[in-house]
C-alpha positions in Angstrom: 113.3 134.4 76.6 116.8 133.7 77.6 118.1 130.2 79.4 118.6 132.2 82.4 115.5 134.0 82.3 114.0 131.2 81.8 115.7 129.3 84.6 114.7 131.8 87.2 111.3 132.3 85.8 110.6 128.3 86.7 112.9 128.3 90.0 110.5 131.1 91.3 107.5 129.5 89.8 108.9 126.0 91.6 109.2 127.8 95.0 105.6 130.2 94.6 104.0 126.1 94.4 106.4 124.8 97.1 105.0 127.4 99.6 101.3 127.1 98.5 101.8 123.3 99.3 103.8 123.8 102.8 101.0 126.5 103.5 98.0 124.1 102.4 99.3 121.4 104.7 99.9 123.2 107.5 96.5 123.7 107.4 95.0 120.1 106.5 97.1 118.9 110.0 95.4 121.3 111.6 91.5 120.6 110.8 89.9 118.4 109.0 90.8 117.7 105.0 87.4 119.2 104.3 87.2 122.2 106.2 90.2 123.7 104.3 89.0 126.0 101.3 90.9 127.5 98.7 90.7 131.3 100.6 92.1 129.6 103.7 95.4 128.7 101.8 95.1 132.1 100.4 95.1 133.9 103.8 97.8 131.5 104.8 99.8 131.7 101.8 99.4 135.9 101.9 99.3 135.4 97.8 96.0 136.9 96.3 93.6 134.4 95.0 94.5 135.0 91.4 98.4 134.3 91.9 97.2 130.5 93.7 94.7 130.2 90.5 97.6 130.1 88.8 99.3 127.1 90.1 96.0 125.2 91.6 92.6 125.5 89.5 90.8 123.5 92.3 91.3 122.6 96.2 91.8 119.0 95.0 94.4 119.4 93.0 96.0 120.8 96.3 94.7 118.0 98.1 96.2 115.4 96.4 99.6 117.3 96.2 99.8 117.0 99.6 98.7 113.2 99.9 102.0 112.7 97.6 104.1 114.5 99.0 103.3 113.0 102.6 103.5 109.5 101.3 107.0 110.1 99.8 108.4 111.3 103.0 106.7 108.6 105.1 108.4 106.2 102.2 111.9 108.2 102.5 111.5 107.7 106.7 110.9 103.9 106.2 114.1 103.4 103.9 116.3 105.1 106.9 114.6 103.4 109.9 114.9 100.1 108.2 118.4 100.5 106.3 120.6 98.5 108.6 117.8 95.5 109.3 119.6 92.1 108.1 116.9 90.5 106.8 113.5 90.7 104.8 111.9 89.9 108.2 113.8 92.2 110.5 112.9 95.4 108.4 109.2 94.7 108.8 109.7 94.9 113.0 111.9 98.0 112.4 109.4 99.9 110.9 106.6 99.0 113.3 109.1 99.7 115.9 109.4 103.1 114.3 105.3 103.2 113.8 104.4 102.6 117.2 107.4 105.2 118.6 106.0 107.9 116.5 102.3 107.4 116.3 101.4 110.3 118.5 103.8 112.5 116.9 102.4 111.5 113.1 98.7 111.3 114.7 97.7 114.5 112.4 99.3 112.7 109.4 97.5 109.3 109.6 94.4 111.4 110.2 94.6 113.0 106.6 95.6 110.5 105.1 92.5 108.5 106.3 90.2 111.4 105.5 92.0 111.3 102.4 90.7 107.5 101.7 87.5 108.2 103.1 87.1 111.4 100.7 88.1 109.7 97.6 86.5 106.3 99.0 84.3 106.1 95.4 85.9 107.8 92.9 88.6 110.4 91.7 87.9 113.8 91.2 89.1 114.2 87.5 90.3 111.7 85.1 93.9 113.7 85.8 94.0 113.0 89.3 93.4 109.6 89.3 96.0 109.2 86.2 98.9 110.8 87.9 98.0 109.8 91.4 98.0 105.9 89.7 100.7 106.7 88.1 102.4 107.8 91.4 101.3 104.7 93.1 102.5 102.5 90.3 106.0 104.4 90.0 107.9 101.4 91.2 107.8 98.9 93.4 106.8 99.8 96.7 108.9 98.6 100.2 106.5 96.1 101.5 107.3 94.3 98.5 110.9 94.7 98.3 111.0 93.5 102.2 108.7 90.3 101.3 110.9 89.4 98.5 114.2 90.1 100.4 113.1 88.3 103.1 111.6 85.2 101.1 115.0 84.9 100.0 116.7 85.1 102.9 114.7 83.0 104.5 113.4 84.9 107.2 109.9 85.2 105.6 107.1 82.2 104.5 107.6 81.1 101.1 103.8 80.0 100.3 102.6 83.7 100.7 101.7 85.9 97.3 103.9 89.4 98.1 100.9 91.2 95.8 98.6 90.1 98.0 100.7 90.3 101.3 101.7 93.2 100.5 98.1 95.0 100.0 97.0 92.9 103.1 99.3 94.6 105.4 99.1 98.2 103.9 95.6 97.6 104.3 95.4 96.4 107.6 97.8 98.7 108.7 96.7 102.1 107.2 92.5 100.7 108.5 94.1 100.5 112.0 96.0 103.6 112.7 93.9 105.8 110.6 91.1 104.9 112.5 92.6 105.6 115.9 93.9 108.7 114.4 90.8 110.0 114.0 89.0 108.4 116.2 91.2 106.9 119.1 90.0 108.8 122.4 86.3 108.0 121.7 87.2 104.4 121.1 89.0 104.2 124.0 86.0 104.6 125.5 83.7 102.8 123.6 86.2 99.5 123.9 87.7 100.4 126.7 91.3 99.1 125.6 93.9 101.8 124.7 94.5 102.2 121.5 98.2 101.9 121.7 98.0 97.8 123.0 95.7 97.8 119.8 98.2 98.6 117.9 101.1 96.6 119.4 98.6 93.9 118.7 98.0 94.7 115.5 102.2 94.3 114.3 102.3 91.4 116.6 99.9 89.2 114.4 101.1 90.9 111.3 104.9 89.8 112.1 103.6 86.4 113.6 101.9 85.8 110.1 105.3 86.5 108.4 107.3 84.3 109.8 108.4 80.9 108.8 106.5 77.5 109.8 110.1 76.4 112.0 
């Protein structure tokens, strides 16, 4: 097999994946992460079941394709939001400014990625999965962390904080919150009878409050 040939052979074979992916998470912000089977993404895809086979051997595999790839673009859409922020301290408000804005609009991403976390609340699926989604996670270091150590320097964030631990404290806080009212916010607005969206101005209140310096 020629370069070219070969070139074009792994373009096509790039862009056959691509559209199995954009076709599979169509469908997984439409109904729930479970409900979605491997002949739905074949009727969606209009590729016969051997030709996604191919590409996918099992729905997780899919699955967790789709958790990346949403997690790099929410990562990509932090970086813009926050890139003119003058301080450590300032990028944190920005993006919960930019949370808060879009919430309703991302409502059917948080709601995967929470059914995501609550699928794969135990284990991995294969021993692969786990190593290259770990490996994804571990790729480098993530914002939260950059934005603690920025602003620790800067001065704009406490110095007796550990930004490990800060930093999984408020991905976890934050991803618990709005996953939850993703996928659950109009029943616990009644339940609790607050709205959901003072929830979460609370929640980035305290979160920012916590960061800031003893003056």
């Amino acid at each position: 097999m020629n370069a070219s040939w070969k070139k074009q052979l792994d373009e096509h074979r790039g862009k056959r994946k691509e559209e199995i992916i954009d076709a599979a998470e169509a469908l997984f912000m439409e109904q729930e992460l479970t409900r979605v089977t491997m002949k739905d993404i074949v009727e969606r895809c209009g590729f016969s079941r051997v030709t996604l086979y191919k590409y996918f051997k099992s729905i997780d595999e899919i699955i967790f394709e789709v958790q990346i790839r949403i997690l790099l673009r929410f990562k990509a859409d932090l970086e813009e939001t926050v890139h003119s922020a003058s301080s450590g301290f300032l990028k944190f408000r920005a993006m919960f400014d930019h949370l808060l804005e879009n919430f309703e609009e991302n409502r059917n991403r948080n709601r995967f990625i929470g059914m995501f976390d609550f699928n794969f609340r135990d284990s991995y699926p294969t021993p692969e999965l786990e190593q290259r989604y770990r490996s994804f996670l571990h790729s480098g270091k993530g914002p939260f962390a950059e934005w603690l150590e920025e602003g620790q320097q800067d001065g704009s964030i406490r110095q007796d904080i550990s930004v490990d631990v800060c930093t999984a404290m408020i991905s976890n806080v934050m991803n618990a919150t709005m996953h939850r009212i993703a996928i659950r916010g109009d029943i616990l607005h009644q339940d609790q009878r607050v709205d959901p969206a003072l929830v979460l101005r609370e929640m980035t209140t305290m979160i920012l409050a916590y960061l800031q310096p003893n003056r």
